[in-house]
C-alpha positions in Angstrom: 59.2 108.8 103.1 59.3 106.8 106.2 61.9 103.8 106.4 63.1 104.8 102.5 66.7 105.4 100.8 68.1 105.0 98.1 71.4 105.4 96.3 72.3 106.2 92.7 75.3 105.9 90.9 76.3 106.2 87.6 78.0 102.7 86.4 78.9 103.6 82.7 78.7 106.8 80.7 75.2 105.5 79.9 74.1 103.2 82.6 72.9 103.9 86.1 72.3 101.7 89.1 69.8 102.7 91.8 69.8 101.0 95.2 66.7 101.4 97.0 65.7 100.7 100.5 62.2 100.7 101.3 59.5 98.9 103.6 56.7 100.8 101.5 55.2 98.4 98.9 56.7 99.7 95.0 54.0 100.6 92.1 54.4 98.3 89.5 54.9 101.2 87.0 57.3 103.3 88.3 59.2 106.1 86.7 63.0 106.7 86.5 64.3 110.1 85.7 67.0 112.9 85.8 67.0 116.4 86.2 70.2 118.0 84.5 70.8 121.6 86.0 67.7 121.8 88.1 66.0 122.4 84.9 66.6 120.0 81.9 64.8 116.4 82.4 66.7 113.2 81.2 63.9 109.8 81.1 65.7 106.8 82.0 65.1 103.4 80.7 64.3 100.2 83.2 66.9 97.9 82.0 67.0 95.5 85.1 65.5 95.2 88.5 66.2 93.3 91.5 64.5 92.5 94.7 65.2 90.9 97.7 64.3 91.5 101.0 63.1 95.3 101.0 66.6 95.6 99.2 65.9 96.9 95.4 68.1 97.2 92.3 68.0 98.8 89.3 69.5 99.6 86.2 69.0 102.0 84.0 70.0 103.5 80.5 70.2 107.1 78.9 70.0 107.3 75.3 73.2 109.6 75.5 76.2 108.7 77.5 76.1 111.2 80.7 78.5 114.6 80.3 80.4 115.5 83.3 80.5 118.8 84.7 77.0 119.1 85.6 74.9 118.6 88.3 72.2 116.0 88.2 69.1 114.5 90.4 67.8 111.3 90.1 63.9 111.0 90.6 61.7 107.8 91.2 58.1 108.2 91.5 56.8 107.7 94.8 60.3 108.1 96.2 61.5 111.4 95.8 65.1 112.6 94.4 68.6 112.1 95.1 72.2 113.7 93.8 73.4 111.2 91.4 76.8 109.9 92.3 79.4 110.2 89.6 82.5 108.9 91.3 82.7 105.7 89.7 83.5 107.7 86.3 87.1 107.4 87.7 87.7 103.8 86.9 86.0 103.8 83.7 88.2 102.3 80.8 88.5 105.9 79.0 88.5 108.3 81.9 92.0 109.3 81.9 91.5 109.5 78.4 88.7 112.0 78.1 89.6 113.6 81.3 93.2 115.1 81.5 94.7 118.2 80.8 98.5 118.6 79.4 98.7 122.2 79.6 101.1 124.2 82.2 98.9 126.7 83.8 97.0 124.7 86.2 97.1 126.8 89.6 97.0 131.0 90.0 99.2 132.3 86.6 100.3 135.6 87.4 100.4 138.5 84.6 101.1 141.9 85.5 97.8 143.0 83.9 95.8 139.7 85.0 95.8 136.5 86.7 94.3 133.2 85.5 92.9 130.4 87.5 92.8 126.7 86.3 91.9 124.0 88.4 91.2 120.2 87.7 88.0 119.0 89.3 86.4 117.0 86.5 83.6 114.7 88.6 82.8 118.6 89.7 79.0 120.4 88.6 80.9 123.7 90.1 83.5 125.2 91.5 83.4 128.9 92.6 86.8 131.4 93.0 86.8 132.7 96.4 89.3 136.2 97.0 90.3 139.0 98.7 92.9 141.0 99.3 95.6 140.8 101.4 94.5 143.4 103.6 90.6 143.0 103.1 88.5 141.0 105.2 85.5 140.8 102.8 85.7 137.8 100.5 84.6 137.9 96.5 82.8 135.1 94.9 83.4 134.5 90.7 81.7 131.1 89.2 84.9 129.2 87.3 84.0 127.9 83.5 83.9 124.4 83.0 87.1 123.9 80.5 89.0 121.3 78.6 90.3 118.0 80.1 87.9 118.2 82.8 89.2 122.0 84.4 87.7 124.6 85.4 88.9 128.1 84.6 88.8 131.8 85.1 90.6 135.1 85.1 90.4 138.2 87.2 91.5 141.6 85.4 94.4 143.7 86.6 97.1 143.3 89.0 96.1 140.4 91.6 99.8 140.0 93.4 99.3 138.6 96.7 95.9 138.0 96.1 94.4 135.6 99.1 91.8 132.8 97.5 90.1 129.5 97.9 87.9 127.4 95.9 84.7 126.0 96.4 83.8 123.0 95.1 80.4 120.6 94.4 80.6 116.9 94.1 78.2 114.6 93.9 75.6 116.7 95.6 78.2 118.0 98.2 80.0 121.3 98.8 83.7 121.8 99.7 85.9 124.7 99.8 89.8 124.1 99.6 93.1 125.6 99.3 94.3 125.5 95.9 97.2 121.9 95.5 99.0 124.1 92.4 99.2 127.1 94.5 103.0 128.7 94.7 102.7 130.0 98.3 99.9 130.2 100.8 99.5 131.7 104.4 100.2 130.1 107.8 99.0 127.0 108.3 97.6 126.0 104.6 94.6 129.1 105.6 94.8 130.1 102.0 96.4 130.4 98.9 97.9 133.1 97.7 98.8 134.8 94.5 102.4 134.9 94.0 104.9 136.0 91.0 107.4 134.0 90.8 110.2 136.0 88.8 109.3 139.3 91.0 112.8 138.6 92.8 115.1 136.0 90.8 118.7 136.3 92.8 121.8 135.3 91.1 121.2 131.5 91.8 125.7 130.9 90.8 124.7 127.4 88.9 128.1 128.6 86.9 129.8 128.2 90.3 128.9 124.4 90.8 132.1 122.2 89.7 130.7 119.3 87.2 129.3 116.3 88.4 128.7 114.4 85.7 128.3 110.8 87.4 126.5 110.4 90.6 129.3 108.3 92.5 131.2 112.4 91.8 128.7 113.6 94.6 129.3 113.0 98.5 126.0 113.7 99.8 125.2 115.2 103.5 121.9 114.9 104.9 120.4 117.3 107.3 116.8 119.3 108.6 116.7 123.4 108.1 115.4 123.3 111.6 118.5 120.8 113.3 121.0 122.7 111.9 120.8 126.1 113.6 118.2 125.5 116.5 120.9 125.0 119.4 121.7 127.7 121.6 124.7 127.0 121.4 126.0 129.2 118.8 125.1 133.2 117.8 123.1 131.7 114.6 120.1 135.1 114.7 117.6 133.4 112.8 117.4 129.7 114.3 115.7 126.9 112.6 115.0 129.1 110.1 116.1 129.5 106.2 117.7 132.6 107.1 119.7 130.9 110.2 121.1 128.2 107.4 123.0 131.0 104.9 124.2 133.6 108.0 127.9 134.0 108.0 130.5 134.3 110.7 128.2 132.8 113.0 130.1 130.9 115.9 129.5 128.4 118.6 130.8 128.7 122.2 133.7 127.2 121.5 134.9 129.9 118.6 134.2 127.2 115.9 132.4 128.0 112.6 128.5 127.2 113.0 125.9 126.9 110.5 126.7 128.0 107.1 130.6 128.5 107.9 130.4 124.9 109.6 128.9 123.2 106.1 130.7 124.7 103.5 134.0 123.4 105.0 132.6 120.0 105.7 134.0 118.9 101.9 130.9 117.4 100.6 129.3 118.2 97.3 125.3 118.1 98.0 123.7 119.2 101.0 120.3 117.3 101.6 117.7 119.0 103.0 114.7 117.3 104.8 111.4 118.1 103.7 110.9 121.7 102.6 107.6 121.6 100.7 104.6 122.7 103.2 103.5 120.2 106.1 101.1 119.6 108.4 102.0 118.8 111.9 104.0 121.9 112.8 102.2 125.0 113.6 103.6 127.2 111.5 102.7 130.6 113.8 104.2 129.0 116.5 107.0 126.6 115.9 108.7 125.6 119.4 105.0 124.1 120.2 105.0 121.2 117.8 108.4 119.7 116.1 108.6 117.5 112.9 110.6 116.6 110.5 107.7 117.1 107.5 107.5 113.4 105.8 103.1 114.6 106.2 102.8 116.7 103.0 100.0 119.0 102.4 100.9 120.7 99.5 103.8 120.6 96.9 104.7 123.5 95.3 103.9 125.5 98.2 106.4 125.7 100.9 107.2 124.8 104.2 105.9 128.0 106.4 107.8 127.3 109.8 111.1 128.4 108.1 110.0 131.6 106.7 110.6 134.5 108.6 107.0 135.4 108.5 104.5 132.9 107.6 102.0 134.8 106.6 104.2 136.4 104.4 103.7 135.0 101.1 106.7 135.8 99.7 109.1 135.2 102.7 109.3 131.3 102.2 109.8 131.8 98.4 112.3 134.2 98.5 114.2 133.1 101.5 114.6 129.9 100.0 115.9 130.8 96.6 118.6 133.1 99.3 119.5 129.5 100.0 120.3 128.0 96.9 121.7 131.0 95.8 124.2 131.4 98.7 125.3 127.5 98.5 125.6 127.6 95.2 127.8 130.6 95.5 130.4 128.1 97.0 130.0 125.1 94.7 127.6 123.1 97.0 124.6 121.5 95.5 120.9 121.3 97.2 118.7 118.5 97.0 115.8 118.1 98.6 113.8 115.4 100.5 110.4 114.9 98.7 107.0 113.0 99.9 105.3 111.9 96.6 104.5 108.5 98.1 101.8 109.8 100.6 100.0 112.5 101.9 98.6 113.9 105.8 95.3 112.6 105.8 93.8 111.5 102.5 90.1 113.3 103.1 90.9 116.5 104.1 93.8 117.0 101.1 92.2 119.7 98.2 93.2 116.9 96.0 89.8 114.3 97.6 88.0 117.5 98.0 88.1 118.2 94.2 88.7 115.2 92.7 87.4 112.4 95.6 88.8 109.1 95.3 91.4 109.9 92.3 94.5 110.7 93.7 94.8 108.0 96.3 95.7 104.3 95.7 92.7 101.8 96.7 92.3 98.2 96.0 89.7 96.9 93.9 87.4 96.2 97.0 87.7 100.2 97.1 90.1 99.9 100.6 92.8 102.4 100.5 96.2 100.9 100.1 98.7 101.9 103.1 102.3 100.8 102.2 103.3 103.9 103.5 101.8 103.3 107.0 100.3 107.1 107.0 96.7 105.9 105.9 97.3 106.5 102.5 99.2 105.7 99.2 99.5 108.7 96.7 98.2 106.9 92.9 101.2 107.4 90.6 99.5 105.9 88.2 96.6 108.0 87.9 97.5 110.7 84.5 96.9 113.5 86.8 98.6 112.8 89.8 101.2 111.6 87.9 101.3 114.9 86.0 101.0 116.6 89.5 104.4 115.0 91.0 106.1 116.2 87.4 104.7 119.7 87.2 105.9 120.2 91.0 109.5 118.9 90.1 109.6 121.1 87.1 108.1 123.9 89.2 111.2 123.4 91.9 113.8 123.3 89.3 113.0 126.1 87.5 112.3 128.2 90.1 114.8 127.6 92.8 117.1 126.0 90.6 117.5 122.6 93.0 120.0 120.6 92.0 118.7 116.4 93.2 115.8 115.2 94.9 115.7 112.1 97.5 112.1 110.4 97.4 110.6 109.0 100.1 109.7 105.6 100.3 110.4 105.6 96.6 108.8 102.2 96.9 105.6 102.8 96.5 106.0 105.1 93.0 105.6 103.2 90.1 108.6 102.8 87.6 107.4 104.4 84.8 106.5 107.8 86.9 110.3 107.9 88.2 111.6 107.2 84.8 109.2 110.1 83.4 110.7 112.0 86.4 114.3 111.0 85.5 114.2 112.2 82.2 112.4 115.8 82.4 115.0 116.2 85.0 118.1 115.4 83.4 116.6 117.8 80.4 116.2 120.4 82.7 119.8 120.0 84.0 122.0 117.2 82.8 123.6 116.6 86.5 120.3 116.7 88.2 120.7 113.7 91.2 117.3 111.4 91.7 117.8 108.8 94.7 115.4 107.1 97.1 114.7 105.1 99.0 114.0 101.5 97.4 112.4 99.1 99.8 109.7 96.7 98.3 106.7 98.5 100.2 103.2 96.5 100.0 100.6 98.5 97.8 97.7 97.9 95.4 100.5 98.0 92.4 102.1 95.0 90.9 105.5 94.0 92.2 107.3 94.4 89.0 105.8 98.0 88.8 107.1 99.2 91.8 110.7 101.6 91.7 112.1 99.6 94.7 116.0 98.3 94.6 115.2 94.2 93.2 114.1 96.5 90.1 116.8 98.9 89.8 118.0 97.5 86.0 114.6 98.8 85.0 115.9 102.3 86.4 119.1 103.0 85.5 119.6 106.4 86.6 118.4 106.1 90.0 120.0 105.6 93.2 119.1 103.8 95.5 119.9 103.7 99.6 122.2 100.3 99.7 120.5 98.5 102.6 122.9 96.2 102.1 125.8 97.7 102.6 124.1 100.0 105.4 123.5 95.6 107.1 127.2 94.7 106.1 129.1 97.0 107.3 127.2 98.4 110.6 124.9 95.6 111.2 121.1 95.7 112.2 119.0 98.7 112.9 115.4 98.7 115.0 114.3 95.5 116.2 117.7 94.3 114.9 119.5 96.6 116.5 122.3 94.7 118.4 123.3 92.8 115.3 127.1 94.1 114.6 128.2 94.5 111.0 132.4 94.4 109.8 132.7 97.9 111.1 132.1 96.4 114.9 134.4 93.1 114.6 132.1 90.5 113.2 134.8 88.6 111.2 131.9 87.0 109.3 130.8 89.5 107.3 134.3 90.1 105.9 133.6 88.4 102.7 130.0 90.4 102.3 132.2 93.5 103.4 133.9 92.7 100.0 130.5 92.8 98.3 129.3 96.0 100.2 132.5 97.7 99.2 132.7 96.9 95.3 129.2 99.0 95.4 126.9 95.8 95.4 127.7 95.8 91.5 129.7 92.4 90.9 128.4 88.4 92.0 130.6 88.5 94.8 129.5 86.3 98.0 125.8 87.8 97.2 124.5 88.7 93.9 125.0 92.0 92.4 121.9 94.7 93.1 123.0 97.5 90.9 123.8 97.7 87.4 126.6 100.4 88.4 128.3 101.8 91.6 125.9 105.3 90.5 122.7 103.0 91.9 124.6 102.7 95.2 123.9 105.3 98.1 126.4 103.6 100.6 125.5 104.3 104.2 125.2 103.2 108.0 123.0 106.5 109.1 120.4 108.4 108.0 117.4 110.8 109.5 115.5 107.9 110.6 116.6 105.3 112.5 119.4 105.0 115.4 122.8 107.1 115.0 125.6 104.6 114.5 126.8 106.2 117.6 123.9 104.1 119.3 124.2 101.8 117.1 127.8 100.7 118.6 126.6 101.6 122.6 124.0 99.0 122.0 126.4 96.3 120.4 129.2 97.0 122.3 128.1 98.4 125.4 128.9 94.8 127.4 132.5 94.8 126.0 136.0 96.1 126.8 135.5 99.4 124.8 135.1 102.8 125.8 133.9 106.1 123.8 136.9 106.8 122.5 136.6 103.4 121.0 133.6 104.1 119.3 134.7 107.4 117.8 137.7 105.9 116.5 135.4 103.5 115.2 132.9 106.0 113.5 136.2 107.9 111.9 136.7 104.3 110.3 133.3 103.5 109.1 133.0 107.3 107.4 136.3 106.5 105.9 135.0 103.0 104.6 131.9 105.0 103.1 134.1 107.9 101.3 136.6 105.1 99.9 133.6 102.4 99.1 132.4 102.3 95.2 129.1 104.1 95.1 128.3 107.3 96.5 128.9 108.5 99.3 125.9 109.9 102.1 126.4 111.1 105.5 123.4 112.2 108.1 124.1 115.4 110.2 125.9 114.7 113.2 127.3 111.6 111.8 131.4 113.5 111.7 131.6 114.1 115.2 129.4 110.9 116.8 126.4 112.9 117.2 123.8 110.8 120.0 120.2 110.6 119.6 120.1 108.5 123.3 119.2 105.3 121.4 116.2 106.5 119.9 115.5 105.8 116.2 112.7 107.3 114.0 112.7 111.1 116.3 110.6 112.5 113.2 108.3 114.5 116.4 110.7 113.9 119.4 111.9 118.0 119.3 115.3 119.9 119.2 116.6 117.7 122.3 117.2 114.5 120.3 117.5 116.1 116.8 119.2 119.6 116.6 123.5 119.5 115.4 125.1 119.2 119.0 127.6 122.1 118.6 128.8 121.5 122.3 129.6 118.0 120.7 131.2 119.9 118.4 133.9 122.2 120.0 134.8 118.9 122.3 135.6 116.7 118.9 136.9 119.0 116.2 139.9 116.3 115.9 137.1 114.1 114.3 135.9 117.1 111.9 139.1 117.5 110.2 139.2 113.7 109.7 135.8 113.9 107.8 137.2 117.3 105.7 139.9 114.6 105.1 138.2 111.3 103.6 136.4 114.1 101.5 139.1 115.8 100.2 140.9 112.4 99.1 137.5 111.3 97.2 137.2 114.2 95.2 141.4 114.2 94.8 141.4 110.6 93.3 138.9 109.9 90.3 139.2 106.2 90.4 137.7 106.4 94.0 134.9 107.1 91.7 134.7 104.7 89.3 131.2 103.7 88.6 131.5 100.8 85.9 131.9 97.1 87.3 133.9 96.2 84.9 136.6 98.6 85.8 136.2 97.7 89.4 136.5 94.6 88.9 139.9 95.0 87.5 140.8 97.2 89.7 141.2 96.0 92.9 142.3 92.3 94.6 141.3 91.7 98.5 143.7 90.5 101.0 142.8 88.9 104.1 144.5 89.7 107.4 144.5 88.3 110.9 141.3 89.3 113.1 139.2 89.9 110.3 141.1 92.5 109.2 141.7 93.6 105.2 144.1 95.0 102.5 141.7 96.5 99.4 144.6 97.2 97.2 144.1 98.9 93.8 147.8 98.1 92.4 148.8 100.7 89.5 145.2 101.6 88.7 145.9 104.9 90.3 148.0 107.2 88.1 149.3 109.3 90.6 150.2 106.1 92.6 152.4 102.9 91.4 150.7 101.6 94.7 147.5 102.1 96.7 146.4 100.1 99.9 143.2 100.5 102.1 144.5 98.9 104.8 141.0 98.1 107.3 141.2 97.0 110.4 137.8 96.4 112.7 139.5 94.7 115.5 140.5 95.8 118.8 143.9 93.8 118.0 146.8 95.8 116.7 147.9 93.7 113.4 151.3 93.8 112.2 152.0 93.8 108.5 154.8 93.8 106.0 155.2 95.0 102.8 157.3 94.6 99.3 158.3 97.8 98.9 158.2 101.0 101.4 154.8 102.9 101.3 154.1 106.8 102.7 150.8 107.4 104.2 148.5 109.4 102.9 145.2 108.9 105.2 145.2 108.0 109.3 142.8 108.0 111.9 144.1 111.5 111.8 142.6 112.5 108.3 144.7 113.5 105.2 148.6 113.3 105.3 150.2 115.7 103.2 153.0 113.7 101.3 154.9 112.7 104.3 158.8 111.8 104.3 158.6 109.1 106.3 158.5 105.6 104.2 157.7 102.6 106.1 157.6 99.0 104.6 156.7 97.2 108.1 153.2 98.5 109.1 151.6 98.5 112.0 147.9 98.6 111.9 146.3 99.8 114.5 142.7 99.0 115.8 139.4 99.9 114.8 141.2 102.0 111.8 141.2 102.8 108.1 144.4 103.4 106.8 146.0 104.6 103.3 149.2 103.7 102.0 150.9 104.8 98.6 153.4 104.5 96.8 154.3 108.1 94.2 155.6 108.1 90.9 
């Protein structure tokens, strides 16, 4: 009808409202009713009406409260017919209750004999299974059974390994087809899901090789991109930027140094991070040097990344060449944790999860705009019982299958607390030394403050880390807009009381109050993937001054020492041992191999500096009470003494059995500070690294600049 709409919605489980638009005068009695199914009529009872300048409401009761799952057509009398929209459903009082499904076989299940299909879609009238084979062209169409918990389910007979599908889904009226979000693998580019069994090759994944690492502060943590850390040309690494190119052996670079795996395992930390490895969007996975990222834009999460397989549309490459990694780390006692995105997603309204649920999965405000803390357009709903299930089931799934060992979460922020701690605990069930750390800033999002996992609430978390912003401030000052603000480590004498603070793990009421309820909350830091190398980070503060590079390695050899001999635990980005460069540029998440690959030219010219990080790790995993995590002992356990020029003496006394005397003696000046001592002392660490016990016993020291230095005394 000419210059006529109308809009209906369902309000309650009995109650509809009906906006109409219309310059064409209204009978007096119309008629309200539904057809359920194209075939079943519902008669709806006027309950209210409205009207106000060719602008109509109405609202209208069912005897019966509405059932999902089917599809249904409003009808007025001299108006026609239009889809009823059920959306609203979702923030009914009850939904989650009615609507959610506990069970464990949501995705493609494979059986040697059959496969099962379960997917939730519960505002859905139907969804259809869409296959073929891998090497068919011809799709096949099966109509999916409206199941429990608001599913939909199927099963195809016989053996369906590497069987290609989608779904097709209607909404409100409107049809979708999607990948599946539970699928295990999928081809290039999120084209389809695929079929996959995940025990068809389970390698010998060596979690008997990993030493223990009962306490988080135990772990030294390395963070780095599958991609970065073989791209360069400048080493014989075969399979570059690939998961292959990260586990080759007696790979070199120009300079006849170990590269890629060789060059990690002999770096002395205990956890490699990886960067996101879970399937992204803005890298073409069929042809990788056209687009770079580092993969913080999720598409799906149990799926993963295609760019690093050896063959993308190989559904098994990714899966299998990844557990190769694990396995081959493990081998060796290092750890792998991984860098997950559960706080967003690429592009809210083209995710499956809109297309088959629309408006559940995605944080809004009450006015129905989409909360952004994130910045990406989106917030992922925590909250919601089903995406909250979703974020659990795809840790679970990456545990038991590829036997990861931590996970970092992105802007960890905008997850509510009681999802992390759910998160926490399945984790630690699954294995008892599982790592969980994030990033904790207080993001603005449609969720209470005192909901959100961000640092201020850490006592509500207690075994999750967080990235010590503070400490990260203190000790190398400012990053982005603040970038030219120097910290201790670049001779700003004032901050040598909050050094104190930074150092004792933010733990203790010391100049600033305590953050953490232990040195395991605190991820102490200057550098990480996104924001300026502290390389930069000194150029730009110190740049104007009497100081040359050398200078500014000497002072990045005493910052990683401050880190490993800090409470807390300690994490180092890629690059960050030899005084890697990004050219002052800070968040490079697109800016390509240039400004992001390991610089193995830098490298071979500053080995020296290597074997000085080797060092400060082999010390922290020497001495336990460099570990300590309880405040209480590190309290008692070290006193502070000021020097001249800012500099400090952190001494620990007797505390350390091996020792009757251990003194950090740090110095951020460019003045050479000379010191004398009670009793003679031997070094055991110099700019140089790790001094085996030496014979030389000194008792006047002198300290030289823009150092860390260790002094001891033997029983």
């Amino acid at each position: 009808m000419k210059d006529t709409f109308f809009k209906a919605k369902l309000i309650a489980w009995n109650r509809i409202r009906v906006v109409l638009f219309t310059s064409s005068l209204m009978d007096e009695d119309m008629r309200f009713w539904i057809v359920k199914d194209f075939h079943e009529v519902i008669n709806l009872k006027l309950e209210k009406r409205t009207s106000l300048s060719g602008v109509s409401y109405f609202e209208l009761s069912l005897k019966n409260d509405l059932e999902l799952g089917h599809f249904y057509n409003v009808h007025i009398t001299q108006f026609g017919s239009d889809a009823l929209d059920v959306s609203e459903a979702l923030d009914f009082e009850d939904f989650d209750e009615k609507f959610h499904y506990d069970g464990d076989d949501l995705g493609a299940i494979y059986h040697e004999n059959y496969t099962t299909f379960r997917v939730y879609a519960p505002l859905a009238n139907s969804l259809f299974l869409k296959y073929r084979r891998k090497d068919e062209k011809e799709w096949s169409f099966q109509l999916m059974n409206r199941d429990v918990g608001g599913t939909y389910f199927t099963r195809l007979e016989g053996n369906q390994d590497e069987l290609v599908y989608r779904y097709i889904v209607t909404n409100n009226g409107v049809v979708n087809e999607t990948i599946d979000p539970y699928a295990f693998s999928s081809l290039a580019n999120e084209d389809s899901s695929v079929v996959v069994n995940m025990n068809k090759y389970i390698p010998n994944f060596h979690d008997d090789k990993l030493p223990p690492c009962p306490h988080y502060t135990d772990a030294i943590i390395y963070e780095a991109h599958v991609r970065d850390l073989t791209s360069s040309k400048m080493t014989d690494v075969v399979h570059k930027g690939k998961f292959r190119g990260l586990i080759e052996k007696g790979r070199k670079t120009l300079g006849g140094h170990p590269a890629g795996f060789d060059y990690l395992i002999n770096l002395g930390f205990t956890h490699l991070q990886l960067q996101p490895i879970q399937d992204y969007k803005t890298v073409d996975e069929l042809e990788t040097d056209r687009l770079y990222n580092w993969g913080y834009d999720p598409r799906q999460y149990f799926a993963l990344e295609g760019s690093f397989a050896s063959d993308p549309n190989d559904a098994y490459a990714r899966v299998n060449e990844f557990k190769d990694v694990v396995s081959a780390f493990h081998q060796l006692g290092i750890r792998i944790n991984i860098d997950v995105v559960y706080n967003h997603m690429f592009e809210d309204s083209s995710t499956s999860l809109e297309k088959l649920v629309p408006n559940y999965y995605f944080r809004r405000y009450t006015n129905g705009k989409l909360a952004n803390g994130s910045g990406c357009g989106n917030d992922f709903n925590s909250k919601r019982v089903m995406a909250r299930k979703l974020i659990l089931d795809s840790i679970k799934f990456l545990i038991k299958y590829y036997h990861i060992d931590g996970l970092r979460f992105d802007l960890m922020g905008l997850i509510d607390i009681e999802t992390m701690n759910m998160v926490v605990k399945m984790c630690k069930e699954m294995k008892k030394d599982f790592m969980i750390y994030g990033e904790g800033w207080n993001m603005m999002t449609a969720l209470k403050d005192e909901e959100r996992a961000h640092h201020d609430n850490a006592s509500m978390m207690p075994d999750i880390a967080f990235f010590n912003d503070a400490f990260r401030n203190i000790v190398g000052g400012g990053i982005g807009y603040d970038l030219r603000r120097r910290g201790y480590a670049l001779g700003e004498e004032s901050y040598r009381e909050g050094f104190k603070y930074a150092y004792l793990g933010s733990t203790l009421d010391y100049t600033y109050a305590k953050r953490f309820l232990n040195a395991n909350q605190s991820l102490n830091y200057v550098e990480c993937h996104d924001n300026e190398c502290f390389y930069d980070k000194l150029v730009a503060c110190l740049k104007d001054e009497d100081e040359d590079e050398n200078h500014y390695l000497d002072r990045i050899k005493m910052t990683n020492a401050i880190i490993a001999l800090s409470f807390g635990v300690p994490f180092y980005h890629m690059g960050q041992e030899i005084g890697q460069t990004k050219r002052g540029n800070g968040n490079t998440y697109n800016a390509g191999d240039k400004f992001n690959r390991l610089d193995y030219k830098l490298l071979d010219e500053r080995w020296e500096m290597i074997n000085h990080f080797k060092s400060i790790n082999y010390i922290r995993k020497l001495i336990n009470e460099l570990r300590v995590y309880d405040p209480k002992i590190i309290e008692e356990m070290v006193e502070f003494e000021d020097l001249p020029n800012g500099a400090l003496i952190v001494d620990y006394g007797n505390h350390i059995p091996q020792f009757t005397s251990f003194k950090v003696f740090i110095n951020p000046s460019d003045e050479t500070i000379y010191h004398e001592l009670d009793d003679y002392h031997q070094v055991l660490l110099t700019t140089s690294g790790y001094v085996k016990k030496s014979d030389i016993h000194m008792k006047h020291i002198i300290i030289t600049p823009r150092s860390c230095t260790v002094l001891v005394r033997y029983k």
